[in-house]
N, C-alpha and C positions, 0 to 999 in steps of 0.2 A: 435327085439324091446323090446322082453317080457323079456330079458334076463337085457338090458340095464336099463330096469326102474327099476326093480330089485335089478342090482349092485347099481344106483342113491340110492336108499331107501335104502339098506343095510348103503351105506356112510351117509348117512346123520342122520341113526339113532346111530352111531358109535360116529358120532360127537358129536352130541347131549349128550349122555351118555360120552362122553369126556368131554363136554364142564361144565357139570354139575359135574362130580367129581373133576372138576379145581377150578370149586365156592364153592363146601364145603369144599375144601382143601384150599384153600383163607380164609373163613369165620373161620376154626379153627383157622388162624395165627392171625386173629384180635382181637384189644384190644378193639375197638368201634364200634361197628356196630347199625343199627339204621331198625328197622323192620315195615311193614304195612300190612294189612290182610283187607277185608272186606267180613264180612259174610250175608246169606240170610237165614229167619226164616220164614216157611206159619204153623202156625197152627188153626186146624178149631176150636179147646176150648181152645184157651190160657187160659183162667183163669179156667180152669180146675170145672164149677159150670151147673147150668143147662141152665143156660141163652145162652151160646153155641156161644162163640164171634167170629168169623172166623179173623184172622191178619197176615199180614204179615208183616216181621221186617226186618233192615238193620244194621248192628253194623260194621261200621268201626274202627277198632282202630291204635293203634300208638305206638310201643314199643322203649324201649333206653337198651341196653345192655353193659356191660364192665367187662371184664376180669383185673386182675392184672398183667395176664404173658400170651400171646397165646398161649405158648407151654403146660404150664405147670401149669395153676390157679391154685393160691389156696385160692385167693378172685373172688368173681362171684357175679355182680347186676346188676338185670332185673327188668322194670321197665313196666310197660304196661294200657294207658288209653283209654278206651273202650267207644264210644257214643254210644247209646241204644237209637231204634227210632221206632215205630211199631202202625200199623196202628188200628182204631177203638177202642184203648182203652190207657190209658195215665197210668198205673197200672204203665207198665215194662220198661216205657222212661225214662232214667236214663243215668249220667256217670259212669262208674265204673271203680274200682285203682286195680292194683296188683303189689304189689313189693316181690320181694323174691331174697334173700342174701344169698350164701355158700358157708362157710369159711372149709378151708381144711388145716390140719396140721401133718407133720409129727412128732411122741412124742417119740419114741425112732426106734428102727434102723429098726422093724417089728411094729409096732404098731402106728394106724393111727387115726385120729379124724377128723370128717363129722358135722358143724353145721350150721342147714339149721333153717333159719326163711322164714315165707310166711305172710303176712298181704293181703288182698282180703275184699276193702270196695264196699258195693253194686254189690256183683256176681264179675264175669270177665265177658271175652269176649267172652268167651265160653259158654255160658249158660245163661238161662234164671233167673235162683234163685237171689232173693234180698235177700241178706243175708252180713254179716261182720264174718271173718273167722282172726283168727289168732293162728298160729302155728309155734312151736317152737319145733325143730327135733335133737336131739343129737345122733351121732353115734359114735362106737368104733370098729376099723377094724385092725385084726392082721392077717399078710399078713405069711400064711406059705411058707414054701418052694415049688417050683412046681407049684406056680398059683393056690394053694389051700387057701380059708381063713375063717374065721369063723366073723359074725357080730352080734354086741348087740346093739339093741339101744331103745332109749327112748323116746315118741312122746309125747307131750301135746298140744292137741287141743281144742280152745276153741271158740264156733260158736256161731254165737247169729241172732235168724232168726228177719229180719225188724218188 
């Protein structure tokens, strides 16, 4: 019997680890995919003062994704709206936006260009910070021979706290 439950478990964690390397292998080929998360926040000082506010928070959000080629992007925009909802204090209830866009292009026969913008109005979904974030990412990639390559690039980032 000890044996059989066993083999049962061994198969069904097999599958499992199957079934999930099918849907990321699925989710590479896609041009549109559409994503949802919801997260769980307990902090005893969210506002971080002496008043000592104990909260806990719920941030569901809602993402839009697309590619310009599944195999092979070289246009990518992510799109992500964040509800922000937390208990005993109305500071960090908010929506919040992230969009971030990158374009990829090949400029000669080794040499490659990465250019990534990010805009983030009031935090993400990830995090507590009220803040507007915009960034702008320029890269240069020459691809040596052998999977060796060397990269420059240039970040301007410009944050601006609420």
């Amino acid at each position: 019997m000890r044996k059989a439950l066993t083999a049962i478990l061994a198969i069904i964690i097999i599958s499992v680890s199957v079934c999930a390397q099918t849907k990321e292998a699925e989710t590479a080929r896609r041009r549109w995919w559409i994503s949802m998360s919801l997260a769980s926040v307990f902090d005893t000082n969210i506002t971080h003062d002496e008043q000592q506010i104990s909260s806990f928070g719920l941030v569901p959000s809602l993402g839009f994704h697309f590619r310009d080629n599944p195999e092979t992007p070289s246009f990518e925009a992510d799109y992500e709206v964040g509800l922000h909802r937390y208990t005993n204090t109305d500071e960090f209830n908010r929506v919040s936006h992230n969009l971030t866009t990158v374009y990829r292009r090949q400029l000669v026969k080794r040499f490659y260009s990465k250019t990534t913008t990010e805009i983030s109005l009031k935090g993400s979904s990830e995090d507590r910070d009220i803040n507007n974030n915009y960034i702008f990412e320029q890269q240069f990639q020459y691809r040596f021979p052998q999977h060796q390559s060397c990269r420059v690039s240039q970040r301007i980032d410009s944050s601006g706290i609420r």
